[in-house]
Structures are given as C-alpha cells and as structure tokens.
C-alpha positions in Angstrom: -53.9 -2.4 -57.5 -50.8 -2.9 -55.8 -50.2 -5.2 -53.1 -50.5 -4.1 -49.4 -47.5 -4.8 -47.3 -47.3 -5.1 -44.4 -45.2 -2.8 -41.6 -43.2 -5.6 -40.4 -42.7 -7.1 -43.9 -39.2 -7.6 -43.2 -36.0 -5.7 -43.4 -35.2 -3.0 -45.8 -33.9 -3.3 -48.9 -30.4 -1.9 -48.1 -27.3 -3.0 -46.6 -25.1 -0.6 -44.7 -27.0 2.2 -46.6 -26.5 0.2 -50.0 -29.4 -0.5 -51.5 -29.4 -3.9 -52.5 -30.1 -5.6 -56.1 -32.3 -8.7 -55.9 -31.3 -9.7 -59.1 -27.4 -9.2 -58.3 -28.0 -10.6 -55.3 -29.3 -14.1 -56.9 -26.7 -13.7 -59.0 -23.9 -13.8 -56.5 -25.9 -16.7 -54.7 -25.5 -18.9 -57.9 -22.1 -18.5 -58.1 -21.2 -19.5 -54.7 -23.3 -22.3 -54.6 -22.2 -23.9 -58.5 -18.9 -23.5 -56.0 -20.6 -25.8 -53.8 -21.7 -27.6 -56.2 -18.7 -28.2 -57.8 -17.4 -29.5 -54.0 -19.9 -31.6 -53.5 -19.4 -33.7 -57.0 -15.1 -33.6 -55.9 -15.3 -34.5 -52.3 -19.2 -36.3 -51.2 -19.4 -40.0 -52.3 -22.4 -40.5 -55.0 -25.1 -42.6 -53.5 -26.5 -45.3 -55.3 -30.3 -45.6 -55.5 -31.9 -45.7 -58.8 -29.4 -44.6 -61.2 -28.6 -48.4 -62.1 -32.0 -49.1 -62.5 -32.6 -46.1 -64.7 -29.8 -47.3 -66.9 -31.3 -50.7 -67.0 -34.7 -49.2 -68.2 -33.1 -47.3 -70.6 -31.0 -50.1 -72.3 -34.0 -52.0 -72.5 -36.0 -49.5 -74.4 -32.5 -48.3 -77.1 -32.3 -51.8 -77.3 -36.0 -52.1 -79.0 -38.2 -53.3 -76.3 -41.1 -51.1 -76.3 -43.4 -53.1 -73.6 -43.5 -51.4 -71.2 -44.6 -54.4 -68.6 -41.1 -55.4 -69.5 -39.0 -52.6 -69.1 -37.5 -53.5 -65.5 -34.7 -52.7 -63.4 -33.2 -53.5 -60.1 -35.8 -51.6 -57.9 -38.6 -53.0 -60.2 -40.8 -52.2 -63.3 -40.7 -49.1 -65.1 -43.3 -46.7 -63.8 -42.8 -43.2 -65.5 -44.2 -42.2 -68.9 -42.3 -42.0 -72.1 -40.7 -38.5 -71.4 -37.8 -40.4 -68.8 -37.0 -42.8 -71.5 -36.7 -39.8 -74.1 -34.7 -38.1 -71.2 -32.3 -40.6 -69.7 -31.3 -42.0 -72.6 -30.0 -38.4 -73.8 -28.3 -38.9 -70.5 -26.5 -42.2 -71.1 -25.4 -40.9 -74.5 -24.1 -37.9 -73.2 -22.4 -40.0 -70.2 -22.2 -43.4 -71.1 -23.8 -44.5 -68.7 -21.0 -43.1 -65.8 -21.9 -41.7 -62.8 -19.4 -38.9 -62.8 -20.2 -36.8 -65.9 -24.4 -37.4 -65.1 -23.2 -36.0 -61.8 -21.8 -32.5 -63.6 -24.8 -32.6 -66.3 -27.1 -32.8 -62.9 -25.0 -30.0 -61.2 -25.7 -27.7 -64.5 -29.3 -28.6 -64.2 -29.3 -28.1 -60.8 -27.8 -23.9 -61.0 -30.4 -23.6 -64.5 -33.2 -24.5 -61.9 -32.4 -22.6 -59.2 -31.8 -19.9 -61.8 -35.4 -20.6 -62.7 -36.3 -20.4 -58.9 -35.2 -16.6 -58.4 -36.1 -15.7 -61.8 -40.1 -16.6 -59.7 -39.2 -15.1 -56.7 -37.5 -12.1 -58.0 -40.6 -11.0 -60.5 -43.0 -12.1 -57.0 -41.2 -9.4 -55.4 -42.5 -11.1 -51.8 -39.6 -12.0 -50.3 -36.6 -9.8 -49.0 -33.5 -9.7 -50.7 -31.9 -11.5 -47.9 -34.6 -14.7 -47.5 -33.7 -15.9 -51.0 -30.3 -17.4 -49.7 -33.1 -20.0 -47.8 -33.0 -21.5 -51.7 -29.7 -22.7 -51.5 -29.8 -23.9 -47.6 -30.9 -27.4 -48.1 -28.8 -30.4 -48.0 -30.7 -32.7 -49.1 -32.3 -31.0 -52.2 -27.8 -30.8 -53.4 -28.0 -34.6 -53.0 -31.3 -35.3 -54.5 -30.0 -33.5 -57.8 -26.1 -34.1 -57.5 -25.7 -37.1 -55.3 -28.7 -39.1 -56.1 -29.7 -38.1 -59.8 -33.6 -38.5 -59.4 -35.7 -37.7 -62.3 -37.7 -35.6 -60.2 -35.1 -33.0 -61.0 -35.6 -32.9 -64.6 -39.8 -32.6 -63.9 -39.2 -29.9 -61.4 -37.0 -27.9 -63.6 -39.5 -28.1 -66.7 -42.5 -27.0 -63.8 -40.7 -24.2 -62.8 -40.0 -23.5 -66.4 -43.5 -23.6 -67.4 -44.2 -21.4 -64.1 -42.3 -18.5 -65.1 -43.9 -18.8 -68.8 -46.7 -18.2 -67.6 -45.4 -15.0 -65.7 -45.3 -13.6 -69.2 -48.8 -15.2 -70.1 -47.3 -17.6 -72.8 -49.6 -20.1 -71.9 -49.8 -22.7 -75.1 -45.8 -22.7 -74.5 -46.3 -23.1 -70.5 -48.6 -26.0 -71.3 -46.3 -27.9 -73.8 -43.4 -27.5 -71.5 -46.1 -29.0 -68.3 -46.6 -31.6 -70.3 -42.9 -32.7 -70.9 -42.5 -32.2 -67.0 -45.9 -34.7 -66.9 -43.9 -37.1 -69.3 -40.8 -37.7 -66.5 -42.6 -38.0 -63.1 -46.5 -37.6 -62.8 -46.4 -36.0 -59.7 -46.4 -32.5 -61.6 -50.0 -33.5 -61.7 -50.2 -32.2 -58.2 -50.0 -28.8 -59.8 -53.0 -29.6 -62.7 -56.1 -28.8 -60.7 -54.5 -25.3 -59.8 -53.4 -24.9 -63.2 -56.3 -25.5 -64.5 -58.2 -22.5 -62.7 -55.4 -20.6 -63.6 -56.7 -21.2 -67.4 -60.3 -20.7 -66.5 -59.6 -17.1 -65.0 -56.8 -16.2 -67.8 -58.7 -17.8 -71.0 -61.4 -17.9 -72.9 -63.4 -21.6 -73.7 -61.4 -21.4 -77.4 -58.3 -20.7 -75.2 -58.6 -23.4 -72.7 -59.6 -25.9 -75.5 -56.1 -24.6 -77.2 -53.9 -25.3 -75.0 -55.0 -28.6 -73.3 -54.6 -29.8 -76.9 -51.1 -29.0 -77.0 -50.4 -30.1 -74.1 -52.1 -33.8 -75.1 -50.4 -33.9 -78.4 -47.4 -33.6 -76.4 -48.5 -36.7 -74.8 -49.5 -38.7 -77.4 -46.4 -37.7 -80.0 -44.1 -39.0 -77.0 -46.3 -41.9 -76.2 -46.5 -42.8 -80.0 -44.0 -45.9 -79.9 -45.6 -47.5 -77.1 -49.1 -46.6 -78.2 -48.6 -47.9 -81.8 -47.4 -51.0 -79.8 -48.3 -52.1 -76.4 -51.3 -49.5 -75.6 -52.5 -51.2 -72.5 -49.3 -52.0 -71.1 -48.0 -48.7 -71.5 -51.1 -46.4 -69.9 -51.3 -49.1 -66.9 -47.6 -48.5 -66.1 -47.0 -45.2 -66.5 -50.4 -43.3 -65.8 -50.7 -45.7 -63.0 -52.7 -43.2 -60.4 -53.5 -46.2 -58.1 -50.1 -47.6 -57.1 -49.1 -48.5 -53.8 -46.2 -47.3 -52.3 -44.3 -49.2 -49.6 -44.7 -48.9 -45.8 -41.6 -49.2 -44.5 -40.4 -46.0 -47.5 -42.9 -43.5 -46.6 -41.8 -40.4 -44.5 -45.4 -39.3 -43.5 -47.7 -41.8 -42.4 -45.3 -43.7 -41.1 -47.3 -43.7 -38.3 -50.0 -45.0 -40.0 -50.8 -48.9 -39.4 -49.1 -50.6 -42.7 -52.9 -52.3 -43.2 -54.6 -49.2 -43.2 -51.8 -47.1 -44.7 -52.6 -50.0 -48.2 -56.1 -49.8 -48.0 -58.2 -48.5 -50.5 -60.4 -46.7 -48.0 -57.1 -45.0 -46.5 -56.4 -43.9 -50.3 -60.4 -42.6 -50.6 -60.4 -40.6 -47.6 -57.2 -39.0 -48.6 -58.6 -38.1 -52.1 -62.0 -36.7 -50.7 -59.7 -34.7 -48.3 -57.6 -33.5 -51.0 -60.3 -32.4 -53.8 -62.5 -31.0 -49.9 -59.0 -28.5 -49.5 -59.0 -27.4 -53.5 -62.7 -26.9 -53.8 -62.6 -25.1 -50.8 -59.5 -22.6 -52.0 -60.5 -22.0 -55.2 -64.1 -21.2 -53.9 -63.1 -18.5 -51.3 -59.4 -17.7 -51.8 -58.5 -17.7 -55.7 -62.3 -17.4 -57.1 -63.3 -13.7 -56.4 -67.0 -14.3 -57.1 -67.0 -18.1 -56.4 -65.2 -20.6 -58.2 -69.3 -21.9 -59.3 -70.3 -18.0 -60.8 -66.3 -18.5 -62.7 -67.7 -22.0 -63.8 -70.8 -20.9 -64.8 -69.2 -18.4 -66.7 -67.4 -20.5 -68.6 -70.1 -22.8 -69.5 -72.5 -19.8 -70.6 -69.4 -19.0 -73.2 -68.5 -22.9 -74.1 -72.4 -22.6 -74.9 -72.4 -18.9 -76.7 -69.8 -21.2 -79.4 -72.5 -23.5 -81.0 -71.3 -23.9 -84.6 -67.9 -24.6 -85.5 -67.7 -21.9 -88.4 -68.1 -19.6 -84.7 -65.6 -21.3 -82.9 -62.8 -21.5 -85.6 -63.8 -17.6 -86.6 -63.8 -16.1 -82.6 -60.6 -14.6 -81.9 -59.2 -15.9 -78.1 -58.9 -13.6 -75.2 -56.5 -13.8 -72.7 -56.5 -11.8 -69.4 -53.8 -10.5 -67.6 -53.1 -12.8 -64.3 -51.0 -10.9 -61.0 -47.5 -12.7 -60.8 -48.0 -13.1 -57.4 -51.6 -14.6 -57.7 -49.9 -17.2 -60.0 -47.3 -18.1 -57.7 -49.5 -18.4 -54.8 -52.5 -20.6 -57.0 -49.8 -23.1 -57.8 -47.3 -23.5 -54.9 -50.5 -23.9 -52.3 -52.1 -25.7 -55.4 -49.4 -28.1 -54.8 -49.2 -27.8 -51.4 -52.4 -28.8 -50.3 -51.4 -32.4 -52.8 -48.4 -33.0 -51.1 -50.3 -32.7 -47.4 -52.8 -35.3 -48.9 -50.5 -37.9 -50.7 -50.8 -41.1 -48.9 -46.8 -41.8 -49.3 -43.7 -39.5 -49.7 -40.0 -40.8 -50.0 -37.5 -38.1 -49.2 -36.5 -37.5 -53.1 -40.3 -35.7 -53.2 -39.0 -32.9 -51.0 -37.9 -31.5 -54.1 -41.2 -30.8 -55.1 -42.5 -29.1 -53.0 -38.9 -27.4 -50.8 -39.1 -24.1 -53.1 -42.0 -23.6 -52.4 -41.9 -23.0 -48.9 -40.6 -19.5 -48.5 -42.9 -18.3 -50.6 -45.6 -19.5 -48.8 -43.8 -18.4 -45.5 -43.9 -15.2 -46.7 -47.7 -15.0 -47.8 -48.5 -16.5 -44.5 -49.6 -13.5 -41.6 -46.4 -14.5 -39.4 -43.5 -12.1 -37.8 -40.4 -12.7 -39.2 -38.8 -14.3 -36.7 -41.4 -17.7 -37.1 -41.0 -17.7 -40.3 
C-alpha cells in the first residue's frame, strides 16, 4: 500500500518547471561539500583530542601487548572493543601516525558516508529534494570527522552501511557489517533493540538464529587475541556497559547534580525509562498486532523446530520489510537511546544528527517548524 502524503508535504518536485533528480541532486551536494571538505583540511587548524591517545593505544597493541587493562593513552585506558585496534592501526600504517593524511583518509570517509546517508534518504523517498542539503549543514559533524578524527565516524559509517543492506533485505551481511560497527564504538548498540524487532518481523526463528551467529562470530574472531589471552580484562574494558562518564563533559544533564548524575539509581531510572519508551513503540507503533501476539509468534515457531534433523532441514523465510518502516524503526530506535543516555560529549552528535530530518519529516509538523 503506498504511503499517504500529506497536502502540505512540502514543495514540489521541480525547479523553475525542471523537475528535479534526487539522485542528481545528492550528487551535486557531494561534490560541493568534498570542496568543502577539501577547505576545511587546507585552511581550519586540526584540534587535538584523542588522536594522540589513539596512537598511543595502537602502538601498544602492534607492539604485542594484548591486555587490555594495559593499553592506555593520554585521556586514559582503552575502552573500545577489538574492531578500533584492527581499525586505527590500518590508519597509522596508512598515515604514520600524521595528522594530515588521517585528516584526507577521514575526509574520504566522511563523502562515502554521507554518500551512504542519501543512498537512505533517497530510496525513503520522505524528504523533498531540497531538505537533503540539511545533511551537509552541520559544522560540527565536518569537525567531528575531519578536524577531530573520532572513531565514532568509522562505526557510524559501517551503521549506515548495514542500514541500507538491509534496504535490500541482505540481512546476514547487514549483521556482520553491525557487528564490525559494534567492534569500534558500542554505542551502535543503541540501534540493537530496534534491530532486533526488525529481525523478528522479517525472519523466521532459523533466520534470526542465523544471523545473530554471524554477527557473534564476528565478535569473537576479532576478540580472538585478547580472548585467547586476557579474557577478563578484555570483556570488562571494552563491553563495559556500566562506566561512568564525567560531569563536567556531559552536554545533557549538565544540569543534573554531579552526585546524582554518578549514582547508580540515576543510571536505573534512566534504563527503566529507556526500555518503558521501546516497549512502548514497538507495542503500538512498529508491532501491528502487539509486539506480545509478534513474540508469541515467534516462540510458537522456535517451539514447532523440536529436533535438529527439522531445524537444519527447514528452509528460512524472509519477509519483505517497507524501506520507510526500516528507517523509521531504527533512527527513533536510536533516538529514544540517545534521549535516555545518562551522558553525551558533543562527538555523539554524530550518531544520532542524520537522523533528524528524517524524523522531522515523519513527524505531523508544517514545513516551516520543521
């Protein structure tokens, strides 16, 4: 059934009596801004955050240190699973370590994500032609990728990747290429529990059981040399879900009393208020019947498999999911996370800043406030 829209939806798609080409339109937008891109990396002054310490950590682990308690750098211990290691020290070989070449391998990856960006909104189809220039607007997003050279990049490119993977319902892929995201910066997590109903509603039990397992092994195979090694060191640092960010560095509860901001009752209210908000979504905005009668479902069939001869011989089944219903299940997916998490710096605008026309744009608002 095709989507209503509605009367107001925006402006026609035509210039001057032209119609005008989304697709050629992102195209001209990407070659203005690698332009600006390219002016940025010339004429604005890199600025140094964790780039030294990201070389530190890496030299530590080429070097054959694979404790992960003592991989450190100048802002403190390393805190990201195995994938940034595999990643930045691709990086340093590539750059030796300088600033200005990471700064044009950043710029590249910079134009493939927005690429990847339009490539979402373009197959969407819910914004105007004119509203995806808002993608290339932001100041600080250029400087989180070209100035700053945060890893959150490289996990927000691979998301997006995975996102428009699954536009083509290539889902073991998708998963594999979530999990390498997973690997560089956990807080692709955010974007699991909507993910996950994304499977449920897509898959059958055989394929949901398929694809988690690939996207595990991916885990585990670039986890091996610290597994093999220093097990507990390495889950405690880098699936650390309980760590405590700093007062004075957080951008939204800044308000917040620094004792109650560290509290663990702080951190437990904010949990029950974010699983409250999913539960709540997937129950009467993504679950047609209920997101219970889906899992119900889904445990009647996990149940219907009792021998393995049946489950090894049962062919998987995968249903057709609207692009748009996607895209809206994961960016409000990840939404909701980032309106919950109890600290964010102002590199984490990058994970959620494409996001936001899109859910403009689903929102019932006039144009004008959006």
């Amino acid at each position: 059934m095709a989507r209503p829209r509605s009367p107001t939806n925006d402006l026609p798609p035509s210039l001057g009596g032209y119609k005008v080409s989304k697709p050629l339109f992102a195209s001209a937008l990407l070659v203005l801004d690698s332009i600006l891109v390219a002016l940025i990396i010339a004429y604005v002054p890199y600025t140094k955050i964790d780039w030294d310490a990201y070389m530190t950590q890496v030299d530590g682990f080429l070097g054959g240190e694979r404790d992960y308690s003592k991989l450190k750098g100048d802002t403190g211990p390393l805190v990201y699973p195995a994938g940034f290691l595999y990643v930045y020290s691709a990086i340093k070989f590539l750059t030796g370590g300088e600033v200005f070449p990471a700064q044009i391998l950043f710029g590249i990856l910079y134009i493939i994500n927005l690429g990847l960006v339009f490539f979402i909104y373009i197959k969407t189809d819910l914004l105007p032609w004119w509203a995806l220039s808002f993608l290339c607007l932001s100041k600080r997003v250029h400087s989180i990728f070209i100035l700053r050279l945060f890893n959150d990049c490289f996990a927000m490119t691979l998301l997006h990747a995975s996102l428009a993977l699954l536009f083509s319902q290539k889902w073991h892929l998708a998963l594999i290429i979530f999990s390498g995201a997973v690997s560089i910066k956990m807080n692709v997590l955010l974007y699991a529990p909507p993910l996950f109903l994304l499977m449920l509603k897509a898959l059958d039990v055989k394929g949901v059981f398929s694809v988690l397992f690939g996207a595990a092994l991916v885990q585990i195979i670039l986890g091996l040399p610290f597994l093999l090694t220093y097990p507990v060191e390495y889950i405690s640092r880098a699936f650390n879900l309980g760590r405590v960010f700093i007062h004075f560095w957080s951008v939204n509860f800044k308000f917040v009393p620094e004792e109650i901001f560290v509290s663990k009752e702080f951190a437990c209210a904010l949990l029950v208020l974010h699983l409250t908000l999913l539960i709540v979504f997937a129950n009467f905005r993504w679950s047609k019947n209920g997101l219970f009668h889906l899992l119900k479902s889904k445990v009647s069939d996990a149940f219907s498999i009792f021998s393995i001869q049946q489950f090894q011989s049962c062919e998987s089944r995968i249903k057709t999911l609207n692009k748009e219903y996607i895209a809206t299940v994961m960016f409000v997916g990840n939404f909701i996370g980032i309106v919950c998490a109890r600290s964010l710096h102002y590199q984490f605008y990058s994970w959620y800043f494409y996001s936001l026309p899109f859910l403009l744009w689903k929102a019932p608002f006039p144009t004008p406030l959006r």
